[in-house]
C-alpha positions in Angstrom: 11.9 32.6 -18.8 15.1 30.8 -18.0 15.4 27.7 -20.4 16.2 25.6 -17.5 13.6 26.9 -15.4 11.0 25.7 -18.1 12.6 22.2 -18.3 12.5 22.0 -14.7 8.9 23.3 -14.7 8.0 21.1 -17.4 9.1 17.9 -16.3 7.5 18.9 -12.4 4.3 18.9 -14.5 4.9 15.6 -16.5 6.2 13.7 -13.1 2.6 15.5 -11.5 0.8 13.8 -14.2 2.5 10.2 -14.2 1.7 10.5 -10.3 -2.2 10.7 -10.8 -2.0 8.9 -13.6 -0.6 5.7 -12.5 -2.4 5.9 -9.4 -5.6 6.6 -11.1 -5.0 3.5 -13.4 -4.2 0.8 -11.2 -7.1 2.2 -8.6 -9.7 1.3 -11.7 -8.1 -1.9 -12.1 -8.9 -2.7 -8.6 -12.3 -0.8 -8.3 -13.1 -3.4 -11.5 -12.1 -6.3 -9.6 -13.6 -5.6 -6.3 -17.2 -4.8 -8.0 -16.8 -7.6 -10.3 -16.6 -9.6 -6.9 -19.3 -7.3 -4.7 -21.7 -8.2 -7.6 -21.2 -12.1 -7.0 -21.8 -11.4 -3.2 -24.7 -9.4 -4.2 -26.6 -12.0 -5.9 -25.6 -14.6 -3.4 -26.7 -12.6 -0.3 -28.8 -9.6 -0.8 -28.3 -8.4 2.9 -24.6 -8.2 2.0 -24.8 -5.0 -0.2 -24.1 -1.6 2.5 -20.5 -3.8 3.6 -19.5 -4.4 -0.2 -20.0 -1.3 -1.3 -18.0 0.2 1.5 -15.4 -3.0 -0.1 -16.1 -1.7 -3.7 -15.0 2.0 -2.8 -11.5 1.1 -1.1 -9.5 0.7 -4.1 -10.5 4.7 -4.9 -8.3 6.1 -2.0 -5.7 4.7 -4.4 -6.3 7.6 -6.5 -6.8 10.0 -4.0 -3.2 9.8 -2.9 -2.0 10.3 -6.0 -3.8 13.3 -6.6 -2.8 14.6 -3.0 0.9 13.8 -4.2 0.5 15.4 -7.5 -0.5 18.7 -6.3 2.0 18.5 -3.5 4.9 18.1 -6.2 3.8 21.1 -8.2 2.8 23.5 -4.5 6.6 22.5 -3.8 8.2 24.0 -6.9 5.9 26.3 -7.2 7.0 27.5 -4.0 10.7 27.0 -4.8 10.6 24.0 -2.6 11.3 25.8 1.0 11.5 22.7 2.6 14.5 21.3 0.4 17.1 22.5 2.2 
């Protein structure tokens, strides 16, 4: 393999990883505080619980783009990036 085909490949699958990574991170920052506050609601107003758990569950979709944008960086150079040009 081409030495700067494997740099280029390698540092696709390091920038992947810092993608899900820092998304994943901050999202569980988030998720903490939101069910740090959905538990406060909770004990306040029991009726309260199906609309902050919906609240409590936001903060995930956070990581989910990450992960969507992760695999999209590595299906682009894996396909040599066709849509580059």
């Amino acid at each position: 393999m081409d030495p700067a085909l494997a740099t280029g490949l390698g540092l696709t699958i390091v920038g992947a990883g810092i993608a899900i990574g820092i998304a994943a991170g901050l999202s569980a920052i988030g998720q903490g505080t939101a069910a740090a506050a959905a538990i406060g609601g909770v004990s306040e107003k029991d009726y309260s619980f199906g609309k902050l758990l919906t609240l409590v569950a936001l903060p995930e979709t956070q990581a989910i783009y990450g992960f969507v944008i992760a695999i999209v960086i590595i299906f682009l150079v894996a396909l040599g990036a066709p849509f580059a040009h």
